[in-house]
C-alpha positions in Angstrom: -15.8 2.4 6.0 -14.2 3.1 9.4 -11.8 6.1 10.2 -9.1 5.8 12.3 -8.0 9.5 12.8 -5.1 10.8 15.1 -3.4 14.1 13.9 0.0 13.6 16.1 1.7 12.4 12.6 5.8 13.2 13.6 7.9 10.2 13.4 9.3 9.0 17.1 12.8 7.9 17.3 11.5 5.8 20.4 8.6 4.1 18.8 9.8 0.6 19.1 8.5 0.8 22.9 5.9 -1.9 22.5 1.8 -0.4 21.9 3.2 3.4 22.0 3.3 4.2 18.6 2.7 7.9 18.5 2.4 7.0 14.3 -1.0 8.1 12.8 -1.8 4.0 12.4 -1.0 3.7 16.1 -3.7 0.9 17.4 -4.4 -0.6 14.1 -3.6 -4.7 14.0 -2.0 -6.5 11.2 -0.6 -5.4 8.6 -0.9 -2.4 6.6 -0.1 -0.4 4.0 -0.6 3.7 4.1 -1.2 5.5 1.0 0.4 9.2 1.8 -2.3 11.5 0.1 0.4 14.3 0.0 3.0 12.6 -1.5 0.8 11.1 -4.0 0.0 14.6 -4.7 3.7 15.3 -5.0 4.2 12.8 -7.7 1.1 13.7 -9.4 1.7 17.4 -9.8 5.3 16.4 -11.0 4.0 13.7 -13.7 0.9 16.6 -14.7 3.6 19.3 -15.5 6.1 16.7 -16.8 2.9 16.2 -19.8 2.3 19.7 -20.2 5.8 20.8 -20.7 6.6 17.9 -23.0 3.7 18.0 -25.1 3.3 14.1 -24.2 0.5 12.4 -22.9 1.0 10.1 -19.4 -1.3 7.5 -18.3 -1.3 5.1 -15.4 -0.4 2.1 -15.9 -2.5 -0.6 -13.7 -0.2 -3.4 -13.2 1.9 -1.2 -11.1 -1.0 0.5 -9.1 -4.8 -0.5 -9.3 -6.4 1.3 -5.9 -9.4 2.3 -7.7 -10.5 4.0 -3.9 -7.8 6.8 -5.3 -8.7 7.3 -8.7 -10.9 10.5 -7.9 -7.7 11.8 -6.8 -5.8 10.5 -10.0 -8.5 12.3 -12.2 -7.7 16.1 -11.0 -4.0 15.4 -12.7 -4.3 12.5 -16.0 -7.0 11.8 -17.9 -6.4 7.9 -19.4 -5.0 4.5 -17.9 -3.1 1.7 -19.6 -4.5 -1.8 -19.4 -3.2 -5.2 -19.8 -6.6 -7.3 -19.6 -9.8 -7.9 -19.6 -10.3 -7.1 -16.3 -8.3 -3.8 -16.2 -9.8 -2.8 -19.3 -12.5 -2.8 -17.3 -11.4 -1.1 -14.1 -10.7 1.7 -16.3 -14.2 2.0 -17.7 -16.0 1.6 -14.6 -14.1 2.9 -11.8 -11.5 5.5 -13.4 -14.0 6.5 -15.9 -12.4 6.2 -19.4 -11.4 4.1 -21.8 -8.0 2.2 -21.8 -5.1 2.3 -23.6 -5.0 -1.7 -23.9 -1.9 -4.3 -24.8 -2.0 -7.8 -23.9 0.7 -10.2 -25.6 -2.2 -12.4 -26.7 -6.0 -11.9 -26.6 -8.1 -14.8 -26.9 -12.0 -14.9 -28.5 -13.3 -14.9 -25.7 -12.6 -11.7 -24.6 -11.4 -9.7 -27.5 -14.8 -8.2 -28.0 -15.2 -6.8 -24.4 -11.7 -5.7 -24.7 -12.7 -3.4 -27.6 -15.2 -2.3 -26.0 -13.5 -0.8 -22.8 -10.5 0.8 -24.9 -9.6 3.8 -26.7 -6.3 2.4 -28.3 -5.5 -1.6 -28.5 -2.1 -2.9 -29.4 -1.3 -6.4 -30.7 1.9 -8.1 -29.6 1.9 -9.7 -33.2 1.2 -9.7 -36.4 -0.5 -13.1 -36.2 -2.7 -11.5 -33.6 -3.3 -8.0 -35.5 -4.3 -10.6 -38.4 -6.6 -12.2 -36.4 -8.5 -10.0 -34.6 -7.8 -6.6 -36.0 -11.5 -6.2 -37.7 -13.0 -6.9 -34.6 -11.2 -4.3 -33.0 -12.3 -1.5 -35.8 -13.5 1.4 -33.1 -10.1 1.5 -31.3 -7.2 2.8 -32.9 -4.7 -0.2 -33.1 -1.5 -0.4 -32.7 1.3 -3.0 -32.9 3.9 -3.9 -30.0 7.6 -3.5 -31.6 11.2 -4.7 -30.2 14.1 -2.3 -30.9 16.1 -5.3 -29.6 17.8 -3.2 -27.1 17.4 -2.4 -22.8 19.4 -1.8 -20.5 17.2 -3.7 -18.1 20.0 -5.9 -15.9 17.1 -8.2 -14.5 16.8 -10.6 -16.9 13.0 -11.7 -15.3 12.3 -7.4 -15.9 13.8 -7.6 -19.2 11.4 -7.3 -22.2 13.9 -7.4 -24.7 15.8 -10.4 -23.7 16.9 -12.4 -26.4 13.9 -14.7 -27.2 11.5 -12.6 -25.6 7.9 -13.1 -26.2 7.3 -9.8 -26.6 6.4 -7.5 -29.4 8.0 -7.7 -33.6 11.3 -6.7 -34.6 12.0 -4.6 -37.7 13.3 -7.5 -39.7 9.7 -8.8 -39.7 7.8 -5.3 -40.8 5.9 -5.0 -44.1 7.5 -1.9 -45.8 3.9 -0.7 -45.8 2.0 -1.0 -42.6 -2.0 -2.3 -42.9 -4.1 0.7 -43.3 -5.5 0.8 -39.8 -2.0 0.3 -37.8 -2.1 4.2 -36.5 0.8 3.9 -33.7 3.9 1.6 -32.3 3.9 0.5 -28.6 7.6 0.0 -27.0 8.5 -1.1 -23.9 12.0 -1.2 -23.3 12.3 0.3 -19.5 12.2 -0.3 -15.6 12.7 2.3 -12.9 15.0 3.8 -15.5 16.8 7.4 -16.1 16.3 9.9 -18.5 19.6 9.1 -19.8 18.7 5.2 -20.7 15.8 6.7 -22.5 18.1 8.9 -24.7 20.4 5.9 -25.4 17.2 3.6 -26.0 15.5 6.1 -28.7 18.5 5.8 -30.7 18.1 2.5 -32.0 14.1 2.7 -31.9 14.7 5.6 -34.6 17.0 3.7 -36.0 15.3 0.0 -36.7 11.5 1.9 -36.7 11.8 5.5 -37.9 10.9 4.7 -41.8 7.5 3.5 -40.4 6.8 6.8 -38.3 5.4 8.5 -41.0 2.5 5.9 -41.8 1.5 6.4 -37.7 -0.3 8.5 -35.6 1.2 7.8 -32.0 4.3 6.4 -30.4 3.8 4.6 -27.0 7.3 4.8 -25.1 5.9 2.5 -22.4 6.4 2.3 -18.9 9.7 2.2 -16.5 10.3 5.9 -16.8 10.9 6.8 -12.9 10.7 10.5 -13.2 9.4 10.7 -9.7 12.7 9.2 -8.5 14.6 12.4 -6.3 17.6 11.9 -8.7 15.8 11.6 -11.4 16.9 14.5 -14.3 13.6 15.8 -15.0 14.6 18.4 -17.7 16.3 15.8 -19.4 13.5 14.0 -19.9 11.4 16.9 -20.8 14.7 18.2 -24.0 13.8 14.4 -24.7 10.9 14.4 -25.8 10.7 18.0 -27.2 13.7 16.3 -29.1 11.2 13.8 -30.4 8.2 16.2 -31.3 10.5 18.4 -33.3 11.8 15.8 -35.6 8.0 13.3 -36.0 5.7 16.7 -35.1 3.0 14.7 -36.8 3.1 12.0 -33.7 1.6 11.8 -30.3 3.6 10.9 -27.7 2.6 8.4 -24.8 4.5 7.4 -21.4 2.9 4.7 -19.5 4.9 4.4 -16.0 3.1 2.4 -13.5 6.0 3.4 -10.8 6.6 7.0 -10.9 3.1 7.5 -9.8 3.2 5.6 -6.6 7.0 5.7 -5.7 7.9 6.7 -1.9 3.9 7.2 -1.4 3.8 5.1 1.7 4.9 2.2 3.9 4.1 -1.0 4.5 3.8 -1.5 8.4 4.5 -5.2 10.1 5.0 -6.3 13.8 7.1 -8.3 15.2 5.1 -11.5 16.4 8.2 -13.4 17.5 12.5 -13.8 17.6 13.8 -17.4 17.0 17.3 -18.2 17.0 19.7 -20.7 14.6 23.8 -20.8 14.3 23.8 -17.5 15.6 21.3 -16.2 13.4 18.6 -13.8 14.7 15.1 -13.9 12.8 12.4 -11.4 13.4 9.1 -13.4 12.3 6.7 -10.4 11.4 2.9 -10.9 10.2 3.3 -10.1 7.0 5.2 -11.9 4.5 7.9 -11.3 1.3 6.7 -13.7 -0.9 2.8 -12.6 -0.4 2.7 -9.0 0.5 6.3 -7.4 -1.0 7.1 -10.1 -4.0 9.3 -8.2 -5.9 11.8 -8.2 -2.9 12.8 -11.7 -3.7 11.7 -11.4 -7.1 14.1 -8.0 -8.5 16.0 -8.7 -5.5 16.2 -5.9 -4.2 16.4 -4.8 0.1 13.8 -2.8 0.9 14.1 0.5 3.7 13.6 -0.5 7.0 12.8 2.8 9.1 14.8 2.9 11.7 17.5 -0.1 10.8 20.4 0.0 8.6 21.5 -3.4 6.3 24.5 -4.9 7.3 26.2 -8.0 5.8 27.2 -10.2 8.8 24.5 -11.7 10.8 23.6 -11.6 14.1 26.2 -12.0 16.7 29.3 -11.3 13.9 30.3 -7.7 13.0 26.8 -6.4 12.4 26.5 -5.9 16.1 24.1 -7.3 18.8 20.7 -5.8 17.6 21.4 -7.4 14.0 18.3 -9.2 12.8 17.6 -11.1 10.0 13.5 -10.1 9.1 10.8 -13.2 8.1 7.6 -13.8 6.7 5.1 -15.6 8.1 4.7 -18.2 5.8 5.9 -21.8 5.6 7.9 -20.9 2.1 12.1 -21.8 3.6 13.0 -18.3 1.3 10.3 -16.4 2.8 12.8 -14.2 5.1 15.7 -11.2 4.2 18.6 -9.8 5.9 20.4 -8.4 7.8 18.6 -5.4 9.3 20.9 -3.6 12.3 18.7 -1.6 14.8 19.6 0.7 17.7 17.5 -1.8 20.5 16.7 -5.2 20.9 13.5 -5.7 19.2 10.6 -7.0 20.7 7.1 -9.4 19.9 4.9 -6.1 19.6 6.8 -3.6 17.8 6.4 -1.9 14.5 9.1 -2.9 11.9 8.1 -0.5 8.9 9.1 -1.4 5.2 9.7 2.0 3.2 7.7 2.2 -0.6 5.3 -0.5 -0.5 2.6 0.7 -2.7 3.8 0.5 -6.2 3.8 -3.5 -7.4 2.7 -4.8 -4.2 -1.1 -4.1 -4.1 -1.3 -5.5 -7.1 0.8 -8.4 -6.9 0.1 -9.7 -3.6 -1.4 -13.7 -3.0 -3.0 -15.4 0.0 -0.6 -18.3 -0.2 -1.2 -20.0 3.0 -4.1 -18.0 4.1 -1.8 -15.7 6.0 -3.7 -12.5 7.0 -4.1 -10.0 4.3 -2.3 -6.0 5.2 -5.4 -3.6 5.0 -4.8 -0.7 3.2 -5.2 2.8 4.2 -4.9 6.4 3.4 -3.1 9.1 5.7 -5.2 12.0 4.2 -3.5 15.7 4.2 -5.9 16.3 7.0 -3.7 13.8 9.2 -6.9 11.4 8.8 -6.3 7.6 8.0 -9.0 6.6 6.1 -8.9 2.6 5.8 -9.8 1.6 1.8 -9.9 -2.0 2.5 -10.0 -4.9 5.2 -9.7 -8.7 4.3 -11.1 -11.5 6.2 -11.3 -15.1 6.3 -14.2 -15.3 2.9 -11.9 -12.9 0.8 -9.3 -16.3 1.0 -12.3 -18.3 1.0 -14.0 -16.7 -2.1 -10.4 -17.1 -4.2 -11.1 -20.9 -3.9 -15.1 -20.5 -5.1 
């Protein structure tokens, strides 16, 4: 794979002079997200003695971050993955090297049987599927997907317990006595939360499941725990679950954050490829796009970091000042654009216009709608090395339509 290497790694408050990044990506066209091996590291040592002192067990969850290019690095700190299909049941076997830790809110016969086969523990989302396809998933230790009917999720689109959800069985609909080979409950209640929301969220899992804990073997707590979050209160988290093995000692405990591992590990880098101007309104048109490369900005919503810029509510020309710029996509979607970014210079068609934390749920979630150019992806080793994982061309759109 090629190596772009260039050791001169400090930021440069003048970098938007056109072609003169002095960035360790300086040169390289496109798009791109950079993986930051050290503050993977960071978050990995921090998750690593998080399990150790907690007595819990953490996994990575793949629908947050699938680079399977890093998984040797994943290895030195966890030791098992959460999947939430067929083919990430598989990633885990063959690239990461173990079996998953599998939930999917419905499993059809065509794939339950490989399933099984890539995963350690597999959790039904009901009791119609446990009842359907629980003998053929003997060799894993099953587990069921339960609702406490409570989160503090505000996104209703992020919000597994939403009234009506889809997802998992409420007390009210237990058997007093759980099937023989039910060993553990699965609950996912969280996203990018605190400690504190996991205090107040145990309370009613204890409350509506705690008669069953004695018939299991493991809780799952799910994902959404941001413990790599700087504000984060990591010893809270830690009494938490201490909390939790000294009242069920008989229990495993399991996190499955997909965030916390890749939080603030590196940027997503664009450039400007042109400035257009309506009502006053200035747009940026960079070559990558929200909708395709950072989805859950207009999904969440939620404004992204811009290095360099500050948001502002008026648009160009008003009280946001001169170099006020609204930022947009390169795709024909009308809603593929944000703002309003304020810099300290005019921008220009050239320049780098760098999006903060754009490795966790962006990898994973991108699309080539349109066709539009695909960010490579790259790794700024400790070394000061950038190390490019992947480059898309014309057949990797192509190949999507085979």
């Amino acid at each position: 794979m090629p190596i772009v290497s260039n050791t001169n790694s400090a930021p440069d408050s003048h970098r938007h002079q056109t072609n003169q990044s002095p960035l360790p990506w300086g040169g390289v066209g496109g798009g791109l997200y950079v993986i930051e091996e050290a503050k993977l590291r960071r978050n990995l040592r921090l998750i690593a003695d998080v399990a150790r002192r907690a007595d819990v067990e953490i996994i990575l969850a793949f629908k947050a971050f699938a680079l399977w290019k890093t998984f040797p690095i994943f290895r030195e700190y966890i030791h098992a993955t959460t999947a939430s299909s067929l083919s990430e049941a598989r990633l885990a076997v063959e690239q990461f090297g173990a079996l998953a830790h599998t939930y999917s809110p419905a499993y059809t016969d065509g794939e339950i049987d490989e399933i099984v086969s890539c995963s350690s523990h597999l959790t039904f989302n009901s009791l119609t599927q446990y009842e359907r396809y629980h003998e053929r998933a003997a060799k894993c230790s099953i587990g069921l997907r339960v609702n406490p009917e409570y989160s503090e999720v505000g996104t209703l689109l992020y919000n597994p317990c939403a009234p009506g959800t889809r997802f998992g069985v409420t007390a009210d609909k237990l058997p007093d006595v759980l099937p023989p080979d039910i060993e553990g409950f699965h609950c996912h209640c969280h996203c990018e939360s605190g400690a504190d929301v996991l205090e107040r969220t145990l309370v009613h899992i204890e409350e509506k499941f705690s008669r069953w804990f004695p018939q299991l073997k493991w809780l799952n707590l799910g994902g959404g725990h941001l413990m790599t979050r700087r504000d984060y209160d990591v010893e809270l988290l830690i009494s938490i679950l201490q909390g939790l093995h000294q009242r069920y000692p008989w229990l495993k405990i399991i996190l499955e954050p997909g965030s916390a591992f890749a939080w603030q590990t590196g940027p997503l880098v664009s450039h400007v490829v042109d400035i257009v101007e309506d009502k006053g309104i200035r747009t940026a048109i960079l070559d990558v796009s929200f909708t395709c490369h950072m989805p859950d900005c207009l999904e969440m919503p939620y404004y992204p970091e811009v290095r360099g810029a500050e948001t502002v509510e008026a648009p160009s020309g008003g009280e946001g000042g001169a170099h006020t710029y609204r930022l947009g996509g390169n795709s024909c979607l009308s809603g593929d654009f944000m703002g309003n970014w304020q810099f300290d210079h005019e921008l220009q068609v050239g320049e780098e216009v760098i999006f903060e934390d754009m490795i966790h749920y962006t990898t994973v979630k991108t699309t080539m709608f349109n066709g539009i150019g695909h960010p490579s992806i790259a790794m700024l080793h400790t070394d000061g090395r950038l190390e490019m994982l992947r480059e898309f061309t014309y057949e990797d759109y192509r190949d999507r339509m085979d």
